[in-house]
N, C-alpha and C positions, 0 to 999 in steps of 0.2 A: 111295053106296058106304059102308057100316057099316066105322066106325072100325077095327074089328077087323081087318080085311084087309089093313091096310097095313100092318104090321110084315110081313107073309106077302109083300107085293106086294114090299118092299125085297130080303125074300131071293132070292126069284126071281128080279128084276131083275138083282141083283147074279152069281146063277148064269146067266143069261140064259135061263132058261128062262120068263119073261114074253112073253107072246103080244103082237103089235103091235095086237091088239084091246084089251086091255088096258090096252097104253099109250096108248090112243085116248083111252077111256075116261077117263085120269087127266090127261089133256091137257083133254078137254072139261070136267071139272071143277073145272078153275084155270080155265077161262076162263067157268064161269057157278059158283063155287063159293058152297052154302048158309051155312056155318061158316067164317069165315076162319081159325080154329085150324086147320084141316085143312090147310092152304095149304102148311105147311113141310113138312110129311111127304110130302104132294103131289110136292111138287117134289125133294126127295129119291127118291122112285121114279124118277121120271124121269133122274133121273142118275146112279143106283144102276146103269142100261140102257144105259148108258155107251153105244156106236155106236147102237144101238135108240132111244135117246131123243133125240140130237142134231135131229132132223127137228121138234125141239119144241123145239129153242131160243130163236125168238124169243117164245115165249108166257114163257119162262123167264127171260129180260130183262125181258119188261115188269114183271116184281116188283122190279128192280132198284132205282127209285126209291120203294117202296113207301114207308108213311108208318112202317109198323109194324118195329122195326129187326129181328126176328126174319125175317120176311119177304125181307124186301132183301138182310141177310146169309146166310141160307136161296139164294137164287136165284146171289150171287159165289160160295158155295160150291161148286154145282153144276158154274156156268163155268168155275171156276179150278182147283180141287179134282178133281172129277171127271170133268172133260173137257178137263183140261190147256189151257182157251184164255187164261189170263190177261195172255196176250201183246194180245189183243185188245181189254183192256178196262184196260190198264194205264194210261191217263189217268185215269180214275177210281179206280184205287186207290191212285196218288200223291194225288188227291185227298181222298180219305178219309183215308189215311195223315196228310195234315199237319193235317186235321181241317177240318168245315164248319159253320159255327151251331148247325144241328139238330140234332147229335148229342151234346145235352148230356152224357151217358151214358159218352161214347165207345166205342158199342155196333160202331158202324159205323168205327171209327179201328181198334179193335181187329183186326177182322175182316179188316179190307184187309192190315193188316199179317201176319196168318195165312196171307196167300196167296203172299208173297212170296217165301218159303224155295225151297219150288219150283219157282216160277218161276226167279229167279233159280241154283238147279243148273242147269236147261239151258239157261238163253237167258242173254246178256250185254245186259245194262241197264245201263249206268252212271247214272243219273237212279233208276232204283229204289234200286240199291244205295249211291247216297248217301244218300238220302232214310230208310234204315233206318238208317244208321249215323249219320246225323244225332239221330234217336229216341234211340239208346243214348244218344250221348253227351250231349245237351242236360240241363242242369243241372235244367229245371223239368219233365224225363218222370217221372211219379210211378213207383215202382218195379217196379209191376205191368206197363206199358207197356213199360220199358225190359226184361226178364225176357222181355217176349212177343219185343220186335225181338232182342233175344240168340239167342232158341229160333231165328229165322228166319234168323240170320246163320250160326248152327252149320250149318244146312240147305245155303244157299248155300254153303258154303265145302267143302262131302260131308265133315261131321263125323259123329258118333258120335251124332245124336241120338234114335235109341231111347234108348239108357244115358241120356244127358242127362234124358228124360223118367221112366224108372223112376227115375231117384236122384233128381230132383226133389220125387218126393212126397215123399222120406221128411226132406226137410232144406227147413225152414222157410228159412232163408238163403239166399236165393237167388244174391247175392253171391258165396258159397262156391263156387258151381260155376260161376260166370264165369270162362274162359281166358280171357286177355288174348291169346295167339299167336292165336286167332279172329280177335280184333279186330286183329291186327295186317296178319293174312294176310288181311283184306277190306280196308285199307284197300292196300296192297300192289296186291290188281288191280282196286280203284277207281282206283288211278294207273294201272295200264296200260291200263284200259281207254279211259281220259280222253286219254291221250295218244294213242294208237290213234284215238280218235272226232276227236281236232284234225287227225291227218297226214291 
């Protein structure tokens, strides 16, 4: 499949106007693919197909453990992101969340923690949403980290985060745009939740 076709294929996907031959096709070529660069864009079509690609999910897992962090992050995207299942794989992203050997980079800590916003809007975690608010507040989360589990709490808690991301770029301080009523109002129904999960 020439490279070229798959910015074409994601739109279509996305419009649904992707043929299930099509997505045959980009199914068959994550599972014998020439170029492994191809692989994220790959997989991206397929979840661009949102109910049309589901039927390829487990070829879309087995990138999960990939070695290559583009890859693996590429494929939680898909499940989490674009097919709302991150309820399903949320041991592994409390996983990644608190971080494992291999990801020296924290390519893959990062990422898990990107999914967690909206998961947490519709589903009640209490185990995820301490696990993020643990991130913030811990003394040794470098600042980039702590800014990304911020982005994910505003999410969780149905804040304003478009605004949050347009005024972001423009103010290097990221500091500046931390509400603390966020963090007050997550920790708030991390307690009801806890108490709920004990009665």
């Amino acid at each position: 499949m020439a490279k070229g076709k798959y910015t074409e294929l994601v739109k279509r996907a996305e419009d649904g106007t992707i043929t299930s031959a099509e997505l045959d096709m980009v199914a068959k070529e994550l599972q014998d693919v020439s170029d492994v660069r191809d692989i994220p864009m790959l997989l991206i079509v397929l979840g661009a197909a949102h109910e049309k690609g589901m039927p390829y999910l487990a070829i879309v897992e087995s990138f999960l453990d990939n070695s290559d962090d583009l890859i693996a992050n590429t494929a939680l995207e898909v499940l989490a992101r674009y097919w709302h299942l991150a309820a399903n794989y949320r041991d592994l992203i409390l996983k990644l969340m608190m971080g494992i050997p291999s990801d020296e980079h924290r390519a893959r800590k990062v990422q898990a923690i990107g999914v967690t916003g909206m998961y947490l809007h519709s589903h009640t975690d209490p185990e995820v949403l301490r696990a993020l608010l643990t991130l913030f507040e811990m003394p040794e989360t470098d600042a980039l980290t702590r800014w990304f589990a911020y982005e994910e709490l505003v999410k969780a808690m149905h804040g304003d985060w478009i605004k949050l991301l347009h005024t972001s770029v423009r103010e290097p301080d990221k500091t500046k745009l931390m509400n603390p009523s966020i963090i007050e109002r997550a920790k708030k129904r991390l307690a009801k939740e806890e108490a709920k999960q004990k009665s």
